[in-house]
Every structure is written in C-alpha cells, then in structure tokens.
C-alpha positions as CSV (number, residue, x, y, z in Angstrom):
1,X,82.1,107.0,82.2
2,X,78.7,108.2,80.3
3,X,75.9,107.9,82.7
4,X,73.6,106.7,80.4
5,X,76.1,103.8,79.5
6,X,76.3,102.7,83.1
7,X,74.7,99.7,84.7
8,X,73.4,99.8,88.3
9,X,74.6,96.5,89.7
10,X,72.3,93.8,91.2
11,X,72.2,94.4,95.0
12,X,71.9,90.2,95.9
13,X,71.3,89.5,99.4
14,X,70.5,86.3,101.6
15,X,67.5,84.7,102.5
16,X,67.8,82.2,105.2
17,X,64.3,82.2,106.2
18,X,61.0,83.7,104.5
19,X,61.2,86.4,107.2
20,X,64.7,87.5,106.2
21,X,63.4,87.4,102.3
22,X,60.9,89.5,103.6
23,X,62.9,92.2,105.3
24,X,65.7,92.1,102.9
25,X,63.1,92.8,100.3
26,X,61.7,95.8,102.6
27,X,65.1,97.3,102.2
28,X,66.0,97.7,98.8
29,X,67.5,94.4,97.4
30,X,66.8,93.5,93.9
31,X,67.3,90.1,93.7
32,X,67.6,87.2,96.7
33,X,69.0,83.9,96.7
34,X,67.8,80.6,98.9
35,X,68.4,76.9,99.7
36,X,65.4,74.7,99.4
37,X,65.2,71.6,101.9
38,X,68.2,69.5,99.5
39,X,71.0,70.3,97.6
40,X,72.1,73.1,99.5
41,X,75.3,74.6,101.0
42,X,73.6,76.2,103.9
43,X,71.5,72.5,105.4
44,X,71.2,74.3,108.7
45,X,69.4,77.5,108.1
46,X,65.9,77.9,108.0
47,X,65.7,76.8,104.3
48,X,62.7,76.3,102.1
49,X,60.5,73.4,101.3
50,X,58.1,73.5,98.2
51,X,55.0,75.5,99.5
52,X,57.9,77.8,100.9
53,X,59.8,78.0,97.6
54,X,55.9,79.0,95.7
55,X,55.1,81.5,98.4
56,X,58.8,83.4,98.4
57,X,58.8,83.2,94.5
58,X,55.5,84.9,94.6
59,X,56.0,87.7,97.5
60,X,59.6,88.7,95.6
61,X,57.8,88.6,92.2
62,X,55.1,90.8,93.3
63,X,57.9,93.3,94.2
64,X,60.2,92.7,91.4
65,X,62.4,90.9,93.4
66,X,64.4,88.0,91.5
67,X,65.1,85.0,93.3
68,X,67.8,82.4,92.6
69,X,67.6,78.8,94.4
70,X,71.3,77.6,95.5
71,X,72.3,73.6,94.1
72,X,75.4,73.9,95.0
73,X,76.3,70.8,96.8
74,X,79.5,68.9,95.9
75,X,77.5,66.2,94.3
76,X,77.6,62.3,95.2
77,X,76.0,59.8,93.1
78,X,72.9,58.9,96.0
79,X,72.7,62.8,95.8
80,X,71.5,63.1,92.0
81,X,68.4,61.2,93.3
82,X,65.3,63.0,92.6
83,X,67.6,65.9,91.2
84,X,65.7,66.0,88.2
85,X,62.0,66.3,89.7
86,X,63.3,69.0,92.1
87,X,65.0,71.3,89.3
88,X,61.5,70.5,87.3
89,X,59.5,72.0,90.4
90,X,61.8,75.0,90.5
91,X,61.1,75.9,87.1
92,X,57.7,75.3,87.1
93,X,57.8,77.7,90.5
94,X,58.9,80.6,89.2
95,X,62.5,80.8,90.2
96,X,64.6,83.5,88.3
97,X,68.2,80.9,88.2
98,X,69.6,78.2,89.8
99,X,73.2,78.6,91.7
100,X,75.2,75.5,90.7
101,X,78.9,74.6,91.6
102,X,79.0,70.9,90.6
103,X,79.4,70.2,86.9
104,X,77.1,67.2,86.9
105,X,74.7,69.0,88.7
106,X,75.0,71.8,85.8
107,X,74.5,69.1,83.2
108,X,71.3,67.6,84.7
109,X,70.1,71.0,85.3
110,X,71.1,71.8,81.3
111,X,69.4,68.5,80.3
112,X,66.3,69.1,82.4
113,X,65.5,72.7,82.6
114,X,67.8,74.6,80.0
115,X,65.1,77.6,79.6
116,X,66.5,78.3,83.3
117,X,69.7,80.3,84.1
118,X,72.8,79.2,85.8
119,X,74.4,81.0,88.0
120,X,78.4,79.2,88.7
121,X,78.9,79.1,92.6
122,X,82.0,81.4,93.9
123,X,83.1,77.4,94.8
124,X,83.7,76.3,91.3
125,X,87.0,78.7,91.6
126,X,86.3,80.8,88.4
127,X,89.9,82.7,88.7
128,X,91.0,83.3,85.2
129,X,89.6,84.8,81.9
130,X,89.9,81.0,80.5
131,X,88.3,79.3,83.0
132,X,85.4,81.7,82.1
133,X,85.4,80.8,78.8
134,X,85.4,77.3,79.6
135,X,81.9,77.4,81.9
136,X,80.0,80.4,79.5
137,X,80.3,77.0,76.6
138,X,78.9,74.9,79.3
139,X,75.6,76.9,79.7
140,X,76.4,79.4,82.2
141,X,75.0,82.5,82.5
142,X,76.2,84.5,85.3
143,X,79.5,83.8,86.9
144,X,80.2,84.6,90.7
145,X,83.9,85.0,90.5
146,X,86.4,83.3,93.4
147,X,86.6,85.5,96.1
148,X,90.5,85.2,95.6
149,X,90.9,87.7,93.3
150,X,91.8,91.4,93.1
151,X,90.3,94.3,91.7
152,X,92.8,93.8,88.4
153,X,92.0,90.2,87.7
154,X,88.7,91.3,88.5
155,X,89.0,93.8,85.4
156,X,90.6,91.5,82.7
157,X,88.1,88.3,83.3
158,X,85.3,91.7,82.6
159,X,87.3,92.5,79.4
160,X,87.5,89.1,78.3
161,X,83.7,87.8,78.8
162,X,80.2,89.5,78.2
163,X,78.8,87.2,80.5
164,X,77.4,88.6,83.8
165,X,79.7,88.6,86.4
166,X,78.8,88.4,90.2
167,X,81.4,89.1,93.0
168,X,80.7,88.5,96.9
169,X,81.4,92.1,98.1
170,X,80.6,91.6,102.1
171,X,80.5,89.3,104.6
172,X,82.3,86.0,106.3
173,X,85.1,84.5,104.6
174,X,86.1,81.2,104.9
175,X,89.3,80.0,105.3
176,X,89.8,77.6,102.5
177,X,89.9,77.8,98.9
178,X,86.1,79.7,98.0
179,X,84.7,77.6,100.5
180,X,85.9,74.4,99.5
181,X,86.7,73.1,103.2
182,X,87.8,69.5,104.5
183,X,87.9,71.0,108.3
184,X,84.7,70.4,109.4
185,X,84.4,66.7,107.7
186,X,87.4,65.6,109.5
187,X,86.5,67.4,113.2
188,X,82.9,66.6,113.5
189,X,81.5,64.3,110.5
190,X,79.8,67.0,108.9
191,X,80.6,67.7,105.0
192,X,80.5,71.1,104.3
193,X,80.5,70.4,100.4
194,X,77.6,69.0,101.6
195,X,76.1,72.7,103.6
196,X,76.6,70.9,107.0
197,X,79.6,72.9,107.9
198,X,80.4,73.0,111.7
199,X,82.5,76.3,111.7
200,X,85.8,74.6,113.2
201,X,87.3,77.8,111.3
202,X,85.6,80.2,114.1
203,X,87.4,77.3,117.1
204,X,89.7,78.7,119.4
205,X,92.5,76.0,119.1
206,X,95.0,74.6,121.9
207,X,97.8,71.8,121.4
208,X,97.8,68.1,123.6
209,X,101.4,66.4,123.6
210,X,100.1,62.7,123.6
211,X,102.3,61.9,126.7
212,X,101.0,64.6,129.0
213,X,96.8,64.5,128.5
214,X,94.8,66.8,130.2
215,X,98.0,69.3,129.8
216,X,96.3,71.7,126.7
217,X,98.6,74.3,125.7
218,X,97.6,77.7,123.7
219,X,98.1,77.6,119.9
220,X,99.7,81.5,119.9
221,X,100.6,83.0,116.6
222,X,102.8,86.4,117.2
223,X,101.3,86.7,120.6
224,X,97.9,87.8,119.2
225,X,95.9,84.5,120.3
226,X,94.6,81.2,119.2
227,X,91.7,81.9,116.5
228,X,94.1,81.0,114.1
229,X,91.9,80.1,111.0
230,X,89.5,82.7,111.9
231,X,89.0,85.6,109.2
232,X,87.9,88.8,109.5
233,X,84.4,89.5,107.5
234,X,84.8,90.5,103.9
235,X,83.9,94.7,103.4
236,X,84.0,96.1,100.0
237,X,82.2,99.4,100.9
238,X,84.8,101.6,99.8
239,X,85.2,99.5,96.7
240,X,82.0,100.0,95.4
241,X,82.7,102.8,92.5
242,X,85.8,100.5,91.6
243,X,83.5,97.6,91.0
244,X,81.2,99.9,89.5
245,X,83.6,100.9,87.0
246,X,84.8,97.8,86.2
247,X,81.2,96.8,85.0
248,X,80.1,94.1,87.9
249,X,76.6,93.0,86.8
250,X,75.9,91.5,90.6
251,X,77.3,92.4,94.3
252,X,76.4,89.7,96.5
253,X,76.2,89.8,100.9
254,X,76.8,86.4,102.3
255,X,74.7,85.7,105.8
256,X,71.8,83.1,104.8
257,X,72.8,81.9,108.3
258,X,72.9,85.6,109.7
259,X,69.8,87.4,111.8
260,X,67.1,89.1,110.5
261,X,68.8,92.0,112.1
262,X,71.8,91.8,110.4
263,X,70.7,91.1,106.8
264,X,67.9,94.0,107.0
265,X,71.0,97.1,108.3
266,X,73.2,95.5,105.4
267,X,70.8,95.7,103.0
268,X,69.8,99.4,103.8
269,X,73.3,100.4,103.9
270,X,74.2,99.3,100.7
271,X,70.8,100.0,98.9
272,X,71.4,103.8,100.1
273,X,75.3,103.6,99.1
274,X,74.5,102.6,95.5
275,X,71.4,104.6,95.1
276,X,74.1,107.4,96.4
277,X,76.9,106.6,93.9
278,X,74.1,106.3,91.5
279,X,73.2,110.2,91.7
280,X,76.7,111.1,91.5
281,X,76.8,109.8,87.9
282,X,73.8,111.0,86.9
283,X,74.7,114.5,87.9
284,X,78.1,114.2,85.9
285,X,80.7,113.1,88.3
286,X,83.5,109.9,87.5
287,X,82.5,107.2,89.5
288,X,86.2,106.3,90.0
289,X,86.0,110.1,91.9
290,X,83.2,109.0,94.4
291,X,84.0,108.6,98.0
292,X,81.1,107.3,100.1
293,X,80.2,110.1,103.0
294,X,81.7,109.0,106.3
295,X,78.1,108.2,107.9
296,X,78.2,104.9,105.6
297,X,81.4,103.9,107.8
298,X,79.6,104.8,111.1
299,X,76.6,102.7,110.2
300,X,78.5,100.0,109.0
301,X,80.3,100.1,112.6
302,X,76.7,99.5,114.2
303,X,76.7,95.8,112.1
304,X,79.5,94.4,112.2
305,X,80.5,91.4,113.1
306,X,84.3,90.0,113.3
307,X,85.5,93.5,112.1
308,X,86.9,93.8,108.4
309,X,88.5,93.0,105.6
310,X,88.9,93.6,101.7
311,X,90.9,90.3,101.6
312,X,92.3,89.7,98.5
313,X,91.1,93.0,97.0
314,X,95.1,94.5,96.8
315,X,96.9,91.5,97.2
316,X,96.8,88.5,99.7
317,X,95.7,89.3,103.2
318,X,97.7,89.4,105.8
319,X,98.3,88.7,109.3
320,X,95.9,92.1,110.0
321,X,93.0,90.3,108.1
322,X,92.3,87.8,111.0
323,X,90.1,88.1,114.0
324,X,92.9,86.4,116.2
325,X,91.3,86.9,119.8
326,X,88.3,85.8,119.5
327,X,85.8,84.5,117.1
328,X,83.7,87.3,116.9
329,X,84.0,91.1,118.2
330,X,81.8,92.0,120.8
331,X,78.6,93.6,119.5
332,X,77.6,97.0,120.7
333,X,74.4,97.0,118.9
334,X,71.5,94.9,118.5
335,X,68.0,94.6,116.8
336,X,65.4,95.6,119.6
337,X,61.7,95.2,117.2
338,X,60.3,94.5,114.4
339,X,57.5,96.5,113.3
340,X,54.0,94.6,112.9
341,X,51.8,97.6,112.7
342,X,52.1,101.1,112.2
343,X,49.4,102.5,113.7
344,X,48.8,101.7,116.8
345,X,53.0,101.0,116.6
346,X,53.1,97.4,117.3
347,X,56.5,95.5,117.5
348,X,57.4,92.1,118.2
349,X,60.6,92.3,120.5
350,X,64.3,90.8,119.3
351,X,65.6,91.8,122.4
352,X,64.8,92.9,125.4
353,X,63.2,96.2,125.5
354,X,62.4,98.4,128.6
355,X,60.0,101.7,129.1
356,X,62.8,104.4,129.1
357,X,64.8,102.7,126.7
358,X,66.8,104.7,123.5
359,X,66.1,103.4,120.2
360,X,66.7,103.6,117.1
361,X,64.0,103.5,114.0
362,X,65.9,102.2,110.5
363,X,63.5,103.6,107.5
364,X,64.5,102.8,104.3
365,X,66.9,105.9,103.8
366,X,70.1,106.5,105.7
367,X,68.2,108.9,108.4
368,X,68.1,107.5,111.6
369,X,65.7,107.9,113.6
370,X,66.1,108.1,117.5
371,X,63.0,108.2,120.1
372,X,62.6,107.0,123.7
373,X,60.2,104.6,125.1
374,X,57.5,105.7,126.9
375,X,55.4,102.9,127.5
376,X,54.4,99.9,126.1
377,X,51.3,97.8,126.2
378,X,50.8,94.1,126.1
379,X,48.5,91.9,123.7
380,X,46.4,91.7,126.8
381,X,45.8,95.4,126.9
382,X,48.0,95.5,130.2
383,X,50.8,98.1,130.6
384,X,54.2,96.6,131.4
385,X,58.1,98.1,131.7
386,X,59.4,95.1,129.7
387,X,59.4,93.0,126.8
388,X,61.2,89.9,126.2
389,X,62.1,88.5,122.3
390,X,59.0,87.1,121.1
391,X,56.6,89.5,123.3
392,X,54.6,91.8,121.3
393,X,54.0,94.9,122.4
394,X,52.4,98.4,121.5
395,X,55.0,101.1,122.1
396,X,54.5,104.9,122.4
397,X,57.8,107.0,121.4
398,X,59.4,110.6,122.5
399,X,59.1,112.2,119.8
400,X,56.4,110.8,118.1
401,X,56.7,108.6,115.0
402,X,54.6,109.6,112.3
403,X,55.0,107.1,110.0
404,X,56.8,104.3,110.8
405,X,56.8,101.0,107.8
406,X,55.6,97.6,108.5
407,X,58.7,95.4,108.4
408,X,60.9,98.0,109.7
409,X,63.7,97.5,112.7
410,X,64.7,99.2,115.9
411,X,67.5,98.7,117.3
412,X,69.3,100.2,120.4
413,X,72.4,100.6,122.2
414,X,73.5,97.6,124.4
415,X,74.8,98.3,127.9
C-alpha cells in the first residue's frame, strides 16, 4: 500500500462523564462520543445535560477533538417527544454527528437537522454490502458495522460502499445480536433498547425445580462454571494493520460505563499502537507486514478486564471466548491518582495510596514511568502515610519527576 494513499483511522473512544472526555482527550483520541440526559443507550452513566453537552463540545473543539451525541434508543412513540427540540440544540451546540439506530429517529433527525451527520449504531445490524446500500440512500454517513462480522465480510461491504465505515475494535461484548437484548427487560423491568440495561448477561446463573424451593442447583456447562452468557471483552490489537488495510475510516472502544482509569490506559495504548503502525508505512513497510512489539501485549495485560476475545473476527466464537467462572477476572492493576498539578505534584487519589508505595506514571507515550513514594502532604499542609480515593495530596517521588502532565494517571500494583 502507498503511504501517501493511506488513511490513519479515527481512534473513537467513550465519554461517560466530562472527566473521562477529558482524559481520553489527554491521550490521543481523535474523536469522542456521549449520551445526553435522553435518548441514550447508556441511561446510567454519568451522561450529559445541555450546559454539559456546550462545555464538552467546546473543550474537544478547542483540541480538535470531534464529538458525536448517541440517539440510539429503540424508539417508542411517547419517546419522539421533544425529539425535535433536542436534535435542534445539538446542532446549534456544535456536535460533529449524531449516533442513530432507530429509523424514525433517523428520519426526524433527516427532517430536522439534515446539515448534521449520521452515524448508524452497530445495533441497526449493518451485516451485508446491501444493507449498506440501503441506509447510505437514507442519509447515512458513517456506518458502524455489526460486530458479527469477520475480517472478509468486513472487506467486501469496504469494496462495495465509499461511505465511512466504523468497526467496534475493543471492549465488552454482549451476548445478543449487536446489543439488541430482551434479557434484562424480562429479569428486572429495565429495557435495554431503552440504555437501562441491568447486565443479567454478567449473572452467575443456578436452576430451581419448582417442587423442591430453596434447593438451587449450578447451571455447569463442560464443567467450566455458571457464567454462561458471559463473554469475554472484544481485543482487536493484533488486528489493527488488517483493519488498516482494509480501509476502516473509524475504530471505536466501547466503556462509556468504564473508569476513568480504564478509558485513559486504552486510549494511550492504542494512540501509541497506531501512531506506531503509522511510522511503519511512512518509512516503506506493508502494513499487512506489521506486528505490534510485544510491550503493547504486556500493557494491555495491565487493563484488562474479562480477558479476550476477537469474537467473530475468524469465524464464530467458541466455547474459549467466554469468561465462564466468573464475571470478571481479577484485576492486578488499578489507577492510584490523577494528576491536578505538576508542580508542586498534586494528585487526587483513585485508590488508596501509601508513603513507600510503587507507582507507575502513564505519559502520553508507551514509556512507563516507575517511582516510589516518598511522602505526601495533605491540603492542610500536614504530612500523612495515606491517602484514600477523593483525598488530595502533594506527593514527592524516587526518582524525581521532572515533568509530569496535568490529567495524567498513576497507577500501581495491587497486593
């Protein structure tokens, strides 16, 4: 592939909260997409109202950061109900494109605002070269692709269609159809077409015979345990230069529900990997001949979450692609601070922190940065040997940080 001919592809990342919008921002991503207060499949994150909307529009704008609003509610009739005014207020915000999965929704929004773009949900099940055709004549712009396919139906809806195509490259997976789940409506009363999804997916599950109550049983599936809906998290990282080369306008991370933690190392990994693949071409090398450097595995290991998967990447997953004992692997690493200042080097704790403590400092490169502790000084000027989440507290390091960033993480080890 010609290097000049090549597109970098959009690194998308969540933004539950105007604090993850800020730190995903800190750490490379080009665009970032939110829920405002209705309409949204996410209602129980720390979603936007208005002045929030106006104030993240203008913080990613003044970084070149594009941000795209999620509509993508499965769409009653009491729900179009001030649909119109809202999608007017987006546009007059600022907003870059509106994430829609609901074709009425899509026709308001056509009918309303049509100098904004649409962007077609990965729950509107766009898994063929036709059904691409279909939504580009109804106005779309950008299609996020069902996260059902592989890398070769991937390819031919590229070949067939000019039109921007997004793929969801990392994170959780759900276990129905692209999201499209009746589970937690029928356990708990909460519509997750709606964004109140419960998780039931993420339950460990045992059977009642109706004549023996009390007596629960264990639902075992090949002796590997009862967390039998529960995937493993999506990974593409090694997939990256095939995406590449197929000509993927948009790789998306799911987590709008995830920690400020989480969404900030995810970002920087995969802001380093494709500024990494993106040297390769420019000094002359395929990109189907890139492999990442192992350290991009090792950090990745530091994140994770339910382990992972490439799902249907090859083919459909299998019985290897499910986090069967548990709903989540046990974490061995957690975000410890947040920087507030650089000098004096004040962080507001995640964790607990304690004088002696190992750390690590995540700049926006890939080089970790690993200092102790050495003491650490409250807002009252007082010196104390520990710091709960929400303390903030001025730290000296072994070896000294020169220039640590405002919005930065450290993270350490946990015992």
């Amino acid at each position: 592939m010609d290097p000049k001919k090549m597109k970098m592809p959009e690194l998308l990342a969540p933004a539950g909260s105007y604090e993850k919008l800020v730190t995903a921002i800190h750490y490379g991503a080009d665009a970032v997409y939110l829920g405002g207060k209705q309409f949204s499949l996410r209602a129980r994150a720390g979603n936007f109202d208005q002045a929030g909307i106006r104030r993240a529009v203008a913080y990613a704008h003044e970084n070149d950061v594009r941000v795209y609003i999620t509509i993508n509610i499965f769409a009653h009739n009491q729900d179009l109900d001030n649909l119109r005014d809202y999608l007017c207020f987006l546009r007059d915000a600022g907003v870059d494109g509106l994430i829609i999965s609901d074709p009425g929704i899509l026709l308001i929004a056509r009918e309303t605002v049509p100098e904004l773009e649409i962007h077609l949900s990965t729950q509107a099940n766009v898994t063929n070269e036709a059904s691409a055709r279909f939504w580009v004549s109804q106005g779309v712009t950008r299609l996020n692709l069902a996260r059902e396919l592989g890398l070769d139906e991937i390819n031919q809806i590229r070949q067939a269609t000019d039109t921007e195509l997004e793929v969801f490259f990392h994170g959780a997976l759900c276990i129905s159809y692209s999201g499209r789940c009746m589970l937690s409506n029928y356990f708990t009363g909460r519509d997750a077409n709606q964004g109140d999804c419960s998780q039931p997916c993420r339950y460990s599950y045992k059977l009642v015979e109706e004549k023996r109550p009390g007596q629960y049983f264990p639902v075992v599936e090949d002796e590997r345990g009862t967390y039998i809906f529960n995937s493993r998290d999506l990974c593409l990282l090694q997939r990256l230069p095939d995406l590449m080369a197929i000509g993927v306008d948009s790789l998306k991370i799911e987590g709008r529900m995830k920690s400020m933690g989480y969404v900030g190392a995810i970002v920087r990994l995969y802001r380093a990997a494709l500024d990494w693949l993106g040297d390769q071409v420019a000094a002359g090398k395929a990109i189907t001949s890139c492999t990442l450097p192992v350290y991009f595995s090792k950090e990745l290991a530091k994140i994770g979450t339910r382990g992972w998967t490439e799902n249907f990447i090859e083919g459909p997953p299998k019985s290897g692609d499910m986090q069967y004992d548990s709903s989540r692997t046990q974490q061995s690493w957690a975000p410890v601070g947040l920087v507030c200042t650089a000098s004096p080097l004040l962080i507001e704790a995640r964790n607990v922190l304690e004088t002696g403590d190992q750390i690590e400092y995540l700049g926006k490169n890939m080089e970790t940065i690993i200092v102790s502790v050495t003491s650490m000084t409250n807002e009252a000027g007082d010196q104390v040997e520990r710091a709960n989440p929400g303390n903030k507290v001025i730290i000296d390091t072994d070896p000294f940080l020169p220039s640590p960033e405002k919005g930065s993480i450290f993270r350490k080890k946990l015992r």
